[in-house]
Jmol script that loads the backbone (N, CA, C; Angstrom):
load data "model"
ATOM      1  N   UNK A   1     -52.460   1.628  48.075  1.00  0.00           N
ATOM      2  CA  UNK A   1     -52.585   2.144  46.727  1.00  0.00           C
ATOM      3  C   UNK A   1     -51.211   2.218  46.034  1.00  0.00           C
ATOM      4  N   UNK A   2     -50.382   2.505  46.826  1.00  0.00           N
ATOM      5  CA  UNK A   2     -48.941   2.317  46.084  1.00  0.00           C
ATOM      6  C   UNK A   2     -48.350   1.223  46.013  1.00  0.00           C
ATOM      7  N   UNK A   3     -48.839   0.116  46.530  1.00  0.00           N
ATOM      8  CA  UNK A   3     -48.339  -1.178  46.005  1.00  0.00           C
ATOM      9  C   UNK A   3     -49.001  -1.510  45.105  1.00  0.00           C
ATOM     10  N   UNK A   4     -50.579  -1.176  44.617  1.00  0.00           N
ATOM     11  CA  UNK A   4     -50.859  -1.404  43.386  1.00  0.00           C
ATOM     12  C   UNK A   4     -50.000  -0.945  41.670  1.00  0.00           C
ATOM     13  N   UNK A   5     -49.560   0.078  42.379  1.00  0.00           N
ATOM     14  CA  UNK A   5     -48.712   1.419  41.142  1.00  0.00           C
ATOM     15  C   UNK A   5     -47.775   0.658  41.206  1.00  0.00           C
ATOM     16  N   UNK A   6     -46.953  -0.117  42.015  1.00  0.00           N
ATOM     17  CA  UNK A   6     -45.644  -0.475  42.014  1.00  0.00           C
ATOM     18  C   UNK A   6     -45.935  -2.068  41.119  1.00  0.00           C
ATOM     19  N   UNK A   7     -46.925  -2.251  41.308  1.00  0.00           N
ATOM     20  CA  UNK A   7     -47.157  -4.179  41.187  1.00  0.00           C
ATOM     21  C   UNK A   7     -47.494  -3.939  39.128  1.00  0.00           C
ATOM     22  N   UNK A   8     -48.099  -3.021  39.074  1.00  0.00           N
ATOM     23  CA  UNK A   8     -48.403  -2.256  37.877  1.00  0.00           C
ATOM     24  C   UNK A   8     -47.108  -1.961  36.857  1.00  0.00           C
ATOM     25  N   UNK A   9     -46.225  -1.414  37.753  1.00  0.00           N
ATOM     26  CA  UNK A   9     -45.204  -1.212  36.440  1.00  0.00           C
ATOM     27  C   UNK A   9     -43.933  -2.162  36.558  1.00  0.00           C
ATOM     28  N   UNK A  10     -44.429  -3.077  37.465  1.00  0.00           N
ATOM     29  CA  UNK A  10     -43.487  -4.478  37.707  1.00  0.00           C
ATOM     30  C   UNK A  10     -44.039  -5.230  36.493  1.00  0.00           C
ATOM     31  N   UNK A  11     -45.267  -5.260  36.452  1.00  0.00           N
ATOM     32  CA  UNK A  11     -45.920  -6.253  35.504  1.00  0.00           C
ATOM     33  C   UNK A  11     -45.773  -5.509  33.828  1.00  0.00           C
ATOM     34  N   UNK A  12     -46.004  -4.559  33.522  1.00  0.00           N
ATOM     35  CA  UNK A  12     -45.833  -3.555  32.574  1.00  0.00           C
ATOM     36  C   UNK A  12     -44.024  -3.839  32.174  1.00  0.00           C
ATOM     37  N   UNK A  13     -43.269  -3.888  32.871  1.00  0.00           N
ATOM     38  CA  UNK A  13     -41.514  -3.719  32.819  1.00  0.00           C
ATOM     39  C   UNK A  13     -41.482  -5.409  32.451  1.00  0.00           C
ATOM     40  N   UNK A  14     -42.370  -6.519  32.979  1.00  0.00           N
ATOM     41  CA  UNK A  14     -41.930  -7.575  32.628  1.00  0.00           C
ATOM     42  C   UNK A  14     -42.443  -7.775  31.096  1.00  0.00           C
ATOM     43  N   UNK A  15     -43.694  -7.367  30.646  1.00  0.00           N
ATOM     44  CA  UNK A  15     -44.349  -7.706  29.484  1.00  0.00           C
ATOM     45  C   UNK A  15     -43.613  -6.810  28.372  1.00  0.00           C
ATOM     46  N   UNK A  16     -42.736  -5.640  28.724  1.00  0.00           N
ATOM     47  CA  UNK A  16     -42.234  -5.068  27.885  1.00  0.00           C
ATOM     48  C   UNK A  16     -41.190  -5.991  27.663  1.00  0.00           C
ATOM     49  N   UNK A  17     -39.933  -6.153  28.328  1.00  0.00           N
ATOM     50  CA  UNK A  17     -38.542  -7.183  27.990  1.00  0.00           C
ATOM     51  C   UNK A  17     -38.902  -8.274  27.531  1.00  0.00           C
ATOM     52  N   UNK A  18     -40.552  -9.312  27.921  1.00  0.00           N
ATOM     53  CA  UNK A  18     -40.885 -10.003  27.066  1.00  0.00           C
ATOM     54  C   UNK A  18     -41.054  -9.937  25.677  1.00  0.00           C
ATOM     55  N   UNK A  19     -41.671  -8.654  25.567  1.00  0.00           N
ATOM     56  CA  UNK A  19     -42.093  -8.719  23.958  1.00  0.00           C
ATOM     57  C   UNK A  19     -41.062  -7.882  23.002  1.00  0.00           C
ATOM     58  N   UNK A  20     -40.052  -7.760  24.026  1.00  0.00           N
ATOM     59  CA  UNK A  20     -38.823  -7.092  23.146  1.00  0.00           C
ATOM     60  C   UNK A  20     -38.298  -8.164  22.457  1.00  0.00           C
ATOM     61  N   UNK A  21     -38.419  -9.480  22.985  1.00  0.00           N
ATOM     62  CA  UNK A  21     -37.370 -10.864  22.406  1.00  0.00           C
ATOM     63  C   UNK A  21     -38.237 -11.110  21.363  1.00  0.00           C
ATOM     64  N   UNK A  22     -39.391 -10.622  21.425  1.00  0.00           N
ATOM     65  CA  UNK A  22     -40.492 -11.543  20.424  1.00  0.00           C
ATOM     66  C   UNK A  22     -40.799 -10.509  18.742  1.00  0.00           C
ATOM     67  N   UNK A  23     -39.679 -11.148  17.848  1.00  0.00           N
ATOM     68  CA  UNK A  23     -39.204 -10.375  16.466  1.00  0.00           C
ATOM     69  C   UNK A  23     -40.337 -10.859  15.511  1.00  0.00           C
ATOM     70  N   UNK A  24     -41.407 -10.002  15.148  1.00  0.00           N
ATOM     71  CA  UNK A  24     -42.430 -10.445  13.778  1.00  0.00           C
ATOM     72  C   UNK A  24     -41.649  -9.904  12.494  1.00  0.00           C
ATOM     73  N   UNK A  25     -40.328  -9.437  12.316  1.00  0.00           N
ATOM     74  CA  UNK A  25     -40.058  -9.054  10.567  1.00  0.00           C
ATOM     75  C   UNK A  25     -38.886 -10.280  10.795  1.00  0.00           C
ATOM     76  N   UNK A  26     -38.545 -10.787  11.882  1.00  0.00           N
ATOM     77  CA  UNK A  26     -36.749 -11.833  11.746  1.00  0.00           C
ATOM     78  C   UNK A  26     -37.248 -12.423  10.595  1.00  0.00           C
ATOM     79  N   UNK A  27     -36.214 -12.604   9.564  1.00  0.00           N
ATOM     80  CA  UNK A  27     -36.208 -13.747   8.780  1.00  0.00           C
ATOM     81  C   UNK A  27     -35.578 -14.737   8.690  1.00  0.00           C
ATOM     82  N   UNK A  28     -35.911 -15.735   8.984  1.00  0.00           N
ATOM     83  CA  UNK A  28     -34.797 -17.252   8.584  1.00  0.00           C
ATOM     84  C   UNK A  28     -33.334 -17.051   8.198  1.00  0.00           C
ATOM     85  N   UNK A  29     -32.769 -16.924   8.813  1.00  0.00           N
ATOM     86  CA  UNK A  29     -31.268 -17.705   8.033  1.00  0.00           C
ATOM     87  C   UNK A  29     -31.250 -19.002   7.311  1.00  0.00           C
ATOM     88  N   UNK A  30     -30.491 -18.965   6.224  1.00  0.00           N
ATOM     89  CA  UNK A  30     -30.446 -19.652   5.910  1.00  0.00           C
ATOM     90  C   UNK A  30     -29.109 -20.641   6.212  1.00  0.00           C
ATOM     91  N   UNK A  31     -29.063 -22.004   5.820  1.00  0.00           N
ATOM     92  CA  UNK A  31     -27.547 -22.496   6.380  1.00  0.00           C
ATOM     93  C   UNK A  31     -26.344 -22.298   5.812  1.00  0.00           C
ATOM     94  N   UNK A  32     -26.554 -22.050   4.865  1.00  0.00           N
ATOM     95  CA  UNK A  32     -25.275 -21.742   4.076  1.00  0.00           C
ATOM     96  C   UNK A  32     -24.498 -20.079   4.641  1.00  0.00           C
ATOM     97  N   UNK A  33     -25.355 -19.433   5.042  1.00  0.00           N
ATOM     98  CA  UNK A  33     -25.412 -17.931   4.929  1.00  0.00           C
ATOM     99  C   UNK A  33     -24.695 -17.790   7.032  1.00  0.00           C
ATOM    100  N   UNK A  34     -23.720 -17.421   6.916  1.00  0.00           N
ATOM    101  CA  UNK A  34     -22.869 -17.043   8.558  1.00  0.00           C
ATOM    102  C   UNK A  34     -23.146 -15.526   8.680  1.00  0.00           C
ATOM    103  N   UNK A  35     -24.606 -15.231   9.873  1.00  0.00           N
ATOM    104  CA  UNK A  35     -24.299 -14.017   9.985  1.00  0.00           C
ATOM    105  C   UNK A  35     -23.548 -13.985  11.269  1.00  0.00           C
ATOM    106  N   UNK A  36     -23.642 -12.362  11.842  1.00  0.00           N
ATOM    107  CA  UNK A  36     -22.898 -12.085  12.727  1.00  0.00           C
ATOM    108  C   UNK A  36     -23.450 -12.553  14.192  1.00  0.00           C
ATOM    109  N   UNK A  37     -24.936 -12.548  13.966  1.00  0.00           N
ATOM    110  CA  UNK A  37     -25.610 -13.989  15.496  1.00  0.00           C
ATOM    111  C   UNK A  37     -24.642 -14.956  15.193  1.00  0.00           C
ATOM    112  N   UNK A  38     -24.542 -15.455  14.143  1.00  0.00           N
ATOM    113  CA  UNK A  38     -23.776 -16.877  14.481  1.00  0.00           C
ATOM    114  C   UNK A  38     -22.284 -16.986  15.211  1.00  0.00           C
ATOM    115  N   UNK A  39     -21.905 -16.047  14.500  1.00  0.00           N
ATOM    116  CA  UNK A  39     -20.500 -15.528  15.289  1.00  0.00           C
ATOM    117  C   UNK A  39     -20.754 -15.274  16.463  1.00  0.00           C
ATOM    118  N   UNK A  40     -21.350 -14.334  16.824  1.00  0.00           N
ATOM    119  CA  UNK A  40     -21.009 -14.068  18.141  1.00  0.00           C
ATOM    120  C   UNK A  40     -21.277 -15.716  18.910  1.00  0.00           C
ATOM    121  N   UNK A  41     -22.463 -16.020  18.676  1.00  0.00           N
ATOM    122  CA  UNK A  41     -23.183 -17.038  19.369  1.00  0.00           C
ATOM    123  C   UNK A  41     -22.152 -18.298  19.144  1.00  0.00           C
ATOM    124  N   UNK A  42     -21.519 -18.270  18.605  1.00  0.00           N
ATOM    125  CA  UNK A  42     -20.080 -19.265  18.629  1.00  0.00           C
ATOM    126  C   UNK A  42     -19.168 -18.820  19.286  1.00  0.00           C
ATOM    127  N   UNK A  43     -18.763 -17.450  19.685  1.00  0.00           N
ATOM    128  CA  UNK A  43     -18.161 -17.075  20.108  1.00  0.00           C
ATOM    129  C   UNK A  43     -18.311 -17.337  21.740  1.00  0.00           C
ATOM    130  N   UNK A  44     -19.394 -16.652  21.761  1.00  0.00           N
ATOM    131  CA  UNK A  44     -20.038 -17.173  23.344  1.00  0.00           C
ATOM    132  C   UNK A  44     -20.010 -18.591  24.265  1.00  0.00           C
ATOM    133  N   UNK A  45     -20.106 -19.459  22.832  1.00  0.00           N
ATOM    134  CA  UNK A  45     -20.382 -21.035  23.246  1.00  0.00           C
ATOM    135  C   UNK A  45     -18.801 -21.692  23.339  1.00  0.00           C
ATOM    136  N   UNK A  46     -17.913 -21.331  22.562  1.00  0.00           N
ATOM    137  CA  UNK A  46     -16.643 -21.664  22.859  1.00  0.00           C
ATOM    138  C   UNK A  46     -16.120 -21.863  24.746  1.00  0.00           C
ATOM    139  N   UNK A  47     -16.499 -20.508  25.655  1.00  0.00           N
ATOM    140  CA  UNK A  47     -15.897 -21.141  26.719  1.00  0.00           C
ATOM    141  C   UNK A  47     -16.492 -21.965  27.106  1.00  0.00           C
ATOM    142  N   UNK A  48     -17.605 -22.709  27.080  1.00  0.00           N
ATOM    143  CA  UNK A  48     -18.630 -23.044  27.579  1.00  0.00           C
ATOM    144  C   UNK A  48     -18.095 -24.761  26.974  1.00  0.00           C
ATOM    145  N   UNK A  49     -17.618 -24.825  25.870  1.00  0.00           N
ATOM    146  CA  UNK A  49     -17.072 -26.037  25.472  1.00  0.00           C
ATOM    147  C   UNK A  49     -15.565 -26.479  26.357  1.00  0.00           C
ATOM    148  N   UNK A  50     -14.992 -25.080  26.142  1.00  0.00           N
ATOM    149  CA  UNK A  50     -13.538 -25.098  26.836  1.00  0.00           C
ATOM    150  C   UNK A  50     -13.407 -25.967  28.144  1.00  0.00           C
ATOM    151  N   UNK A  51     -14.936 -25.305  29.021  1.00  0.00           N
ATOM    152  CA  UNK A  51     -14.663 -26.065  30.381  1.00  0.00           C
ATOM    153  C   UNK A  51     -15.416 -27.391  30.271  1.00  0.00           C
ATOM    154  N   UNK A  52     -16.072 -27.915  29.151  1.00  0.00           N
ATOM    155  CA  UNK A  52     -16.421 -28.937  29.304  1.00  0.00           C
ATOM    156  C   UNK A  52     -15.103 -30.110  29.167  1.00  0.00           C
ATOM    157  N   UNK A  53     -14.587 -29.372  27.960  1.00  0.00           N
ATOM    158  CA  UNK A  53     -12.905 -30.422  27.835  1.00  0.00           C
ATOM    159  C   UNK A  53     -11.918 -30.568  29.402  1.00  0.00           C
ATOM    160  N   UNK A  54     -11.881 -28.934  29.922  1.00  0.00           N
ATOM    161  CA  UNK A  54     -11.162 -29.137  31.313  1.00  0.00           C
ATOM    162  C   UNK A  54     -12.021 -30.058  32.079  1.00  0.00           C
ATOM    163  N   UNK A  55     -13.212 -30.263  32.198  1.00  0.00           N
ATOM    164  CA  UNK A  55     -14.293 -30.809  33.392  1.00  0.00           C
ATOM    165  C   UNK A  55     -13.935 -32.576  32.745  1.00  0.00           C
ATOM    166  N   UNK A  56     -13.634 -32.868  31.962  1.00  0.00           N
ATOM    167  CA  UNK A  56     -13.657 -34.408  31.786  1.00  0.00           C
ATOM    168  C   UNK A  56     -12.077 -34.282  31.911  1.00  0.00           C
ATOM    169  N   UNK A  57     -11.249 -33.520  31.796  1.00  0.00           N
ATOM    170  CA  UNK A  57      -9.219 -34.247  31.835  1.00  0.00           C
ATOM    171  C   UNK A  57      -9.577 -34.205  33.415  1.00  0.00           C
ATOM    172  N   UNK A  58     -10.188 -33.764  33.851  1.00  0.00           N
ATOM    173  CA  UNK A  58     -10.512 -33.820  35.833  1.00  0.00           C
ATOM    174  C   UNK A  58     -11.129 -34.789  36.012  1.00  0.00           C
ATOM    175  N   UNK A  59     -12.088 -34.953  35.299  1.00  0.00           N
ATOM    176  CA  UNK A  59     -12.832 -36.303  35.388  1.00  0.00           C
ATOM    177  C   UNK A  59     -11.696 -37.340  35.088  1.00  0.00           C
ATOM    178  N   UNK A  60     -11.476 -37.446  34.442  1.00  0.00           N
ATOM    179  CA  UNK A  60      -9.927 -38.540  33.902  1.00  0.00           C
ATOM    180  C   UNK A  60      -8.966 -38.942  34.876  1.00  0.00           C
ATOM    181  N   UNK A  61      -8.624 -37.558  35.109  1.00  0.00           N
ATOM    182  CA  UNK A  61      -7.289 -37.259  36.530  1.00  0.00           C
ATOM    183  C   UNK A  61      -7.941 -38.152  37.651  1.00  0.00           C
ATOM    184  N   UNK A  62      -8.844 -37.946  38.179  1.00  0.00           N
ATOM    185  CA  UNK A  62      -9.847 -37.637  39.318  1.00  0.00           C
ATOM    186  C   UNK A  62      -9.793 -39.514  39.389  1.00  0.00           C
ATOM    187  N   UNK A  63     -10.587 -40.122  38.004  1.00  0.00           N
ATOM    188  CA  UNK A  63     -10.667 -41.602  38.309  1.00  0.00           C
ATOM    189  C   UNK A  63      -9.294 -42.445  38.266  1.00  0.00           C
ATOM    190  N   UNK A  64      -8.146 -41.919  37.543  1.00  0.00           N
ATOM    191  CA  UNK A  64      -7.040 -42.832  37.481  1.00  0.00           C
ATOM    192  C   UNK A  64      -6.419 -41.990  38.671  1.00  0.00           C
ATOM    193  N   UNK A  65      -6.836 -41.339  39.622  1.00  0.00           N
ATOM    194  CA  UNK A  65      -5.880 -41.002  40.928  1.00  0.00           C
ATOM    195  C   UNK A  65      -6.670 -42.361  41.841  1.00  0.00           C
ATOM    196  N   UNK A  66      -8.333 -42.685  41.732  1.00  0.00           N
ATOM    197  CA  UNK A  66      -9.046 -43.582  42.509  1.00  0.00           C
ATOM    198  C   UNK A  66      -8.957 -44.380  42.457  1.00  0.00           C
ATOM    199  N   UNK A  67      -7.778 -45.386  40.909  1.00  0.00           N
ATOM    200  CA  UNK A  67      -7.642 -46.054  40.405  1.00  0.00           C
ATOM    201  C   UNK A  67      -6.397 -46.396  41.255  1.00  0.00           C
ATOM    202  N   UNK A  68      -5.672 -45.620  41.001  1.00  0.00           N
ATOM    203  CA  UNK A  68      -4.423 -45.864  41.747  1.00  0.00           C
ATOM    204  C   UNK A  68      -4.079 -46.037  43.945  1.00  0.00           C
ATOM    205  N   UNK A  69      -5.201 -45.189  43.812  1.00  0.00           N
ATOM    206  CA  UNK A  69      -4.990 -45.588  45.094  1.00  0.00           C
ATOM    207  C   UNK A  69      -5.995 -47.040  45.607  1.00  0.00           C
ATOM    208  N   UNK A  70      -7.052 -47.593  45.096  1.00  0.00           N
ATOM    209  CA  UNK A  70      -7.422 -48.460  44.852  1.00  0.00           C
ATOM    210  C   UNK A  70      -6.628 -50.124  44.971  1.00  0.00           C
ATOM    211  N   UNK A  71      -5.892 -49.819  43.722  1.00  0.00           N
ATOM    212  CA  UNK A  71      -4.570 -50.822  43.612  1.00  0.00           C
ATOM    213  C   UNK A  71      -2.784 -50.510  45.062  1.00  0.00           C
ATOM    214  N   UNK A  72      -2.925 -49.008  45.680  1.00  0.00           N
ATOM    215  CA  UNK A  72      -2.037 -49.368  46.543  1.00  0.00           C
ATOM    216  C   UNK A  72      -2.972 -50.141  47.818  1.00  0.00           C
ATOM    217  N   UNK A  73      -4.483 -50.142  48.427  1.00  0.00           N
ATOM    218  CA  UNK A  73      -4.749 -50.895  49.332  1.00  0.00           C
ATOM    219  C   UNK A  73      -5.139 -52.392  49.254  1.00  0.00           C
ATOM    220  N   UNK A  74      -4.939 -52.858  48.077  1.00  0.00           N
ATOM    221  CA  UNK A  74      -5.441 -54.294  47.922  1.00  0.00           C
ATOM    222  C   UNK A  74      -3.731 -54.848  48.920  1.00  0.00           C
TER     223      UNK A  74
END
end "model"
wireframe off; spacefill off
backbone 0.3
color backbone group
């Protein structure tokens, strides 16, 4: 019986955080218009770009090191 009570407000705790994301008054932004979601949400996405730039100069590094050692075994 107490795993029912427990399975109960597992399911209850998930349908709540679900329907917390789910906004019926949000209104559209428009594009012209920068609110503060956008900011942050740029803000957020910046490192996320950052390591994509570090992840390819490695990628870069990475093939002209394979490159080079390549050309010392011929």
């Amino acid at each position: 019986m107490a795993h029912a009570a427990w399975y109960m407000s597992l399911i209850l705790s998930v349908l709540l955080f679900l329907s917390a994301g789910c906004d019926s008054g949000h209104e559209p932004t428009s594009g012209t218009k920068t609110t503060s979601q956008d900011t942050i949400l740029k803000e957020q996405l910046k490192p996320l770009d950052d390591a994509k730039k570090v992840e390819q100069t490695l990628q870069q590094a990475a093939d002209k090191q394979a490159e080079t050692i390549k050309q010392q075994t011929k």
